[in-house]
RODO-2510 file (C-alpha; in nm, 4 decimals, decimal comma):
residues 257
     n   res          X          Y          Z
     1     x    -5,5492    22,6238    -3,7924
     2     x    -5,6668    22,4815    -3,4809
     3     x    -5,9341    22,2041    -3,4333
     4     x    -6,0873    22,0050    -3,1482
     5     x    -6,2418    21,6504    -3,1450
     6     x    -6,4071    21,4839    -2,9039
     7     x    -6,4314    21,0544    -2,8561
     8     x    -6,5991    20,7928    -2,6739
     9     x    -6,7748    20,4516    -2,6525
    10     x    -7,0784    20,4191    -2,8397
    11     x    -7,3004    20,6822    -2,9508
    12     x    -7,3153    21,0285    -2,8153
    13     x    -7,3840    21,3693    -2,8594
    14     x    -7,0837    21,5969    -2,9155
    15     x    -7,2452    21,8967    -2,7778
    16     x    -7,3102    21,7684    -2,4429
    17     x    -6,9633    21,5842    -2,3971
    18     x    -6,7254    21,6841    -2,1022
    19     x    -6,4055    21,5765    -2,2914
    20     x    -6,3389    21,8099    -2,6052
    21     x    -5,9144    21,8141    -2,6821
    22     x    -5,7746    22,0382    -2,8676
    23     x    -5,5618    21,9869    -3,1714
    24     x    -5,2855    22,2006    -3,4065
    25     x    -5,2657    21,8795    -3,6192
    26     x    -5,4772    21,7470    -3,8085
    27     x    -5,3877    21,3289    -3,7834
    28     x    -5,4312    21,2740    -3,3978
    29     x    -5,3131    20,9114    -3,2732
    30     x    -5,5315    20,7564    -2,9653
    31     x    -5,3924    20,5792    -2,7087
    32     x    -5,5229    20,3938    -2,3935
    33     x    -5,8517    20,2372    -2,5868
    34     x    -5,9756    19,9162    -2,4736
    35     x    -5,9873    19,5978    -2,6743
    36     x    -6,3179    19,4972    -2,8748
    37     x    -6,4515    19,8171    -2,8118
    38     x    -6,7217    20,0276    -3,0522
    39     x    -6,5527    20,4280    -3,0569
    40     x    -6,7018    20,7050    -3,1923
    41     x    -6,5385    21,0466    -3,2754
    42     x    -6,6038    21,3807    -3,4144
    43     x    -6,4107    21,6928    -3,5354
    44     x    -6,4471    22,0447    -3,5491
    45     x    -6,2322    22,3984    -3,6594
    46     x    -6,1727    22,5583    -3,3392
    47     x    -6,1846    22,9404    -3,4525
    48     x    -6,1918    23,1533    -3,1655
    49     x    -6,3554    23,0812    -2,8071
    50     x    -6,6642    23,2323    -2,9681
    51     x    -6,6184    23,0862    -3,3140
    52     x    -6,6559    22,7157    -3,4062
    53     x    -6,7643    22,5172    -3,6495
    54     x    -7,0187    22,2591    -3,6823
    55     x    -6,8966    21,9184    -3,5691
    56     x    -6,7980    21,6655    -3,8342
    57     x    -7,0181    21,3810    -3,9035
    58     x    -6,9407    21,0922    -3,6791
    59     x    -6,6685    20,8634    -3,7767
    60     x    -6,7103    20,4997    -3,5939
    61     x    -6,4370    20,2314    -3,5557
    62     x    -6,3847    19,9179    -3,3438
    63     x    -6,0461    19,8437    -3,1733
    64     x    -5,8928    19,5251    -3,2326
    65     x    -5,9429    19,2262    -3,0326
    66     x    -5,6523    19,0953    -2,7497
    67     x    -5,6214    18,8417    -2,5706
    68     x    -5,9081    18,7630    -2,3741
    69     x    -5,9445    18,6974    -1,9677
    70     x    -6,1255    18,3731    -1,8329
    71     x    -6,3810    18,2901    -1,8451
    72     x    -6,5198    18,3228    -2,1988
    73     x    -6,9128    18,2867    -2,2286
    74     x    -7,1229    18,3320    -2,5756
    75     x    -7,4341    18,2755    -2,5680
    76     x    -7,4730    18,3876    -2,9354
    77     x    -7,7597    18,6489    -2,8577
    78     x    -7,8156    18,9882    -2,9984
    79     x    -7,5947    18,9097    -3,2798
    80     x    -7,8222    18,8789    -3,5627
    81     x    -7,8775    18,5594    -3,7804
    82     x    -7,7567    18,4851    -4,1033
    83     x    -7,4094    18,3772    -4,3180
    84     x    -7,2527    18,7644    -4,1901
    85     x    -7,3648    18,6604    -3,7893
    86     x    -7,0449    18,6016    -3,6190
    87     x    -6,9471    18,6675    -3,2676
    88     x    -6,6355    18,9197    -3,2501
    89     x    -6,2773    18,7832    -3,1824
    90     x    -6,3997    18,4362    -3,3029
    91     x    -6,2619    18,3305    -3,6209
    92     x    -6,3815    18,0461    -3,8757
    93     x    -6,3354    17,8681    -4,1409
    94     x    -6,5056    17,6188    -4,3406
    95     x    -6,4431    17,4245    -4,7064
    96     x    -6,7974    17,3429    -4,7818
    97     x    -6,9069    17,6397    -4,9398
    98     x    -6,7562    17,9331    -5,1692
    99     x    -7,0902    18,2116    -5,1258
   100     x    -7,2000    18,1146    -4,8040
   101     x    -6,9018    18,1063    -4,4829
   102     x    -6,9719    17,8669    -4,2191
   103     x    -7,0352    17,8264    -3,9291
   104     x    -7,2362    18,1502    -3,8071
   105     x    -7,5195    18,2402    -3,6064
   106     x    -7,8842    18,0801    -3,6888
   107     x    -8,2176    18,2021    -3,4657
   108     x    -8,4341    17,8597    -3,6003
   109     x    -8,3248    17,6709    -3,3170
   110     x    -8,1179    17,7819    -2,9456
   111     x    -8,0950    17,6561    -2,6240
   112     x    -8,1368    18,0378    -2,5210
   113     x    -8,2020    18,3515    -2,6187
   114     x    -8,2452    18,3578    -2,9557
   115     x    -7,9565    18,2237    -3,1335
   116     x    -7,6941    17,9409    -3,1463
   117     x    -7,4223    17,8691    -3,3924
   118     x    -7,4707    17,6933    -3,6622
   119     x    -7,3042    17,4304    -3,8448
   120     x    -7,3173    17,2921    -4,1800
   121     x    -7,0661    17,0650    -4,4342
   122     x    -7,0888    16,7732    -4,6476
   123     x    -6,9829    16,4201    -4,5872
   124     x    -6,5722    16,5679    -4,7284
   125     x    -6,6055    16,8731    -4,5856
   126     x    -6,5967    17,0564    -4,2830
   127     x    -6,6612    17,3605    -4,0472
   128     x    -6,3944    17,5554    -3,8143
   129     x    -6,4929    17,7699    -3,4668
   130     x    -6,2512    17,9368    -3,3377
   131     x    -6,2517    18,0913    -2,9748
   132     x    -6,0819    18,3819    -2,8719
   133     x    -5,7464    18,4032    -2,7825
   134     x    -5,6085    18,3911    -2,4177
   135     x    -5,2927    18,3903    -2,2828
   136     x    -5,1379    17,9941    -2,2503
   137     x    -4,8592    18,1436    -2,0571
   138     x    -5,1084    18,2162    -1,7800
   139     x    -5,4026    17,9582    -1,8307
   140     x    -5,2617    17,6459    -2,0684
   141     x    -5,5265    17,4925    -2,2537
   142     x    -5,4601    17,1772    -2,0761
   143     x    -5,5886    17,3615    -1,7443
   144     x    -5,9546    17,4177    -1,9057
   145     x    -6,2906    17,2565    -1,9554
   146     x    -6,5273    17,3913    -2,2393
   147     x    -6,8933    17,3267    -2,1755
   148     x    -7,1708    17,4095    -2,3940
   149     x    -7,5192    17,2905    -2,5122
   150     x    -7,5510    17,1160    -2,8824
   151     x    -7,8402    16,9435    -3,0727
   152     x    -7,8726    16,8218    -3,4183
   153     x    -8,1478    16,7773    -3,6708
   154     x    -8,1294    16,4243    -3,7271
   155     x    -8,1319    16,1169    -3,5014
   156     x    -7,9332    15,9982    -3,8019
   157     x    -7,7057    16,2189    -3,8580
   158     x    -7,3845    16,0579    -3,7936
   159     x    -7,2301    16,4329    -3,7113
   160     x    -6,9040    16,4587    -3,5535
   161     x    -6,7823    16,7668    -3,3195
   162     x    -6,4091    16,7665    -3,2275
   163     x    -6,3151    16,9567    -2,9528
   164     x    -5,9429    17,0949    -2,9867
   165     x    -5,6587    17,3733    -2,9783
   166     x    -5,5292    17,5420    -3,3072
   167     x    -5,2031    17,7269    -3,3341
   168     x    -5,3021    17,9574    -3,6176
   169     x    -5,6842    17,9769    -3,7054
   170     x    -5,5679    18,0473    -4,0652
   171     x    -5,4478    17,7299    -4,0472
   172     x    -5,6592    17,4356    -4,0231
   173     x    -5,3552    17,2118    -4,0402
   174     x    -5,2264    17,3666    -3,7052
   175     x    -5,5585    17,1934    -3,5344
   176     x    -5,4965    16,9025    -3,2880
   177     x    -5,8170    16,7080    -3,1905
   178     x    -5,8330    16,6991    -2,8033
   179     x    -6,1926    16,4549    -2,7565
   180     x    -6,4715    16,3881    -3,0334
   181     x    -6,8400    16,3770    -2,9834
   182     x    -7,0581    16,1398    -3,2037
   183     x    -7,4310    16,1488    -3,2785
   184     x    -7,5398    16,4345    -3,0708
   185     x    -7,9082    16,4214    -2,9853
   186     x    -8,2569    16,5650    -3,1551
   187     x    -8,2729    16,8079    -2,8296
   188     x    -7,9940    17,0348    -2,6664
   189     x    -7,8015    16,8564    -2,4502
   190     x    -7,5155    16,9818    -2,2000
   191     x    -7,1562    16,8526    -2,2515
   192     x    -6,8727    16,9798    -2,0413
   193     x    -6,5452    16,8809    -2,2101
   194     x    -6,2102    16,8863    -1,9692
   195     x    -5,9257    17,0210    -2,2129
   196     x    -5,6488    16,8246    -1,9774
   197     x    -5,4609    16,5540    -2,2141
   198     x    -5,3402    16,8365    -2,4331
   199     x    -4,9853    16,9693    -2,2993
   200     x    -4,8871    17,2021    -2,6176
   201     x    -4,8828    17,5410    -2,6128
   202     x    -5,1202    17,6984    -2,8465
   203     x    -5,3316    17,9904    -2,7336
   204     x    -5,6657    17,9011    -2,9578
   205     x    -5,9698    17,6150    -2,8532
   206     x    -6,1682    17,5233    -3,1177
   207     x    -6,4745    17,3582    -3,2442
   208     x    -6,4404    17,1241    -3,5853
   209     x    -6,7275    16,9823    -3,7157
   210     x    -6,7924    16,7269    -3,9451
   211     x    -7,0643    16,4458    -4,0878
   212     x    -7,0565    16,1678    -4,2709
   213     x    -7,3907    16,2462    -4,4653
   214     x    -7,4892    16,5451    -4,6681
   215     x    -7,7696    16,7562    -4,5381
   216     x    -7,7144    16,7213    -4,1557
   217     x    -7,6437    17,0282    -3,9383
   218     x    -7,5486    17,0675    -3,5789
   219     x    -7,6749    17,3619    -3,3439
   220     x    -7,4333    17,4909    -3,0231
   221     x    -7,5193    17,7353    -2,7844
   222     x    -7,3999    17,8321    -2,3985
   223     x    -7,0045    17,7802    -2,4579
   224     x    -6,8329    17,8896    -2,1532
   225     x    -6,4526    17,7924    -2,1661
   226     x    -6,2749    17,8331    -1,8380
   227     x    -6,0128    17,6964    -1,5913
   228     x    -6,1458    17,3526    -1,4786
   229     x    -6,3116    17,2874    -1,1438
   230     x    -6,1964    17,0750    -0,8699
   231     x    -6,4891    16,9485    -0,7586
   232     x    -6,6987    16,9269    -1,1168
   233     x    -7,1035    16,9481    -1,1733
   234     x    -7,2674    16,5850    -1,2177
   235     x    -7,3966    16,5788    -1,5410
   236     x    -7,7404    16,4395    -1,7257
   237     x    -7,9778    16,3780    -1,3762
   238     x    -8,2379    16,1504    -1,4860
   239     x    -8,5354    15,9345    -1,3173
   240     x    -8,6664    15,5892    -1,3804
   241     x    -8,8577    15,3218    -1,2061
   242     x    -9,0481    15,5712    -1,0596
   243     x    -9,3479    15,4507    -0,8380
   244     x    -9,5916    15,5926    -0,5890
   245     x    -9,3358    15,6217    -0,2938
   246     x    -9,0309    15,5334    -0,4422
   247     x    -8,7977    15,6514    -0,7725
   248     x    -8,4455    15,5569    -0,9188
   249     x    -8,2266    15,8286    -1,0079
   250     x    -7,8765    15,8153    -1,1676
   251     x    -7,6421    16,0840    -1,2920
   252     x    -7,3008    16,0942    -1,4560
   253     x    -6,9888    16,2192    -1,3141
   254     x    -6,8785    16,4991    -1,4265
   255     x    -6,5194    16,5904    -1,5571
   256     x    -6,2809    16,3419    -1,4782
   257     x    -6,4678    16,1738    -1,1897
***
């Protein structure tokens, strides 16, 4: 018996596709796909060149994630909202809560688009983001900033955010803190975090937060991790004193000024 299939990314109608294989067995094994990528495939009995049979329903499947190329950028949109709203080839982790898994993607507030990710633990608790992988070998963690917006809901809310690397994101023991931010503001704010006083190896940055009160949750959105500029963006322009003809303006040096 003879059989053909046809596959590609996506949806797509098997009658109109170009690249139809034939097959004399019936387990095929795909090579060349790309990483993170949506397939779909059908199947059908090949007869004769007049005589075939319906196609199959479609079958979809995702291919794995690999390491990823600089620079990453999530800005958490089109992803849904909700405990099962997750960004592929992130990973997480939390200890706060058995039915719901933290963090994951929340459309109440975003500094964009229409979602951010959201965190939430107790005061003994925390929450794990994990990026996705890229190769140390070629861009060491130590060679990167990660930037991003983040607001909380409380000008109280004593949260913490650690910014670090993590061997094994199974692992939350493999995490090493790299800087901490404390008491993040009521409204998004931008932080750009250089990565450079960690010299270790591991090929995962990640996001840990905690708080020291129950009930407090943090909201980050715009992460864009990538190899650290030479000559970095001043940060947090502001204005005061102004006047009719005259205003004072300060700013804040950005990365390691």
């Amino acid at each position: 018996m003879e059989w053909e299939y046809v596959y590609g990314e996506g949806n797509f109608n098997p009658d109109i596709a170009m690249n139809i294989q034939p097959t004399l067995d019936s387990t095929i094994y795909l090579t060349g796909l790309t990483p993170n990528t949506s397939y779909t495939i059908y199947v059908r009995t090949y007869c004769d060149v007049n005589d075939q049979s319906a196609w199959s329903d479609a079958l979809s499947f995702r291919t794995d994630c690999s390491v990823h190329s600089l620079p990453i950028i999530e800005n958490f949109d089109g992803i849904g909202s909700g405990s099962n709203a997750y960004p592929f080839c992130w990973s997480r982790s939390d200890n706060y809560s058995a039915s719901t898994q933290y963090p994951y993607v929340n459309s109440s507030y975003h500094h964009s688009g229409n979602g951010s990710l959201y965190f939430n633990c107790s005061s003994t608790t925390y929450n794990l983001a994990v990026l996705p992988a890229i190769d140390p070998n070629i861009n060491p963690i130590g060679n990167l900033t990660l930037s991003f917006y983040m607001k909380t809901n409380s000008g109280i809310s004593n949260a913490i955010l650690i910014i670090g690397a993590i061997s094994d994101p199974n692992d939350i023991n493999s995490f090493i803190p790299i800087d901490t931010i404390t008491d993040p503001l009521l409204t998004f704010e931008y932080y750009e975090i250089p990565l450079s006083s960690y010299t270790g190896d591991a090929a995962y940055v990640a996001m840990k937060y905690l708080s020291s009160r129950d009930f407090f949750y943090l909201y980050v959105d715009d992460i864009t991790l990538d190899v650290t500029a030479t000559c970095p963006i001043p940060l947090h322009l502001s204005s005061t004193a102004t006047t009719s003809s005259s205003v004072t303006l300060s700013w804040t040096p950005g990365g390691n000024e």
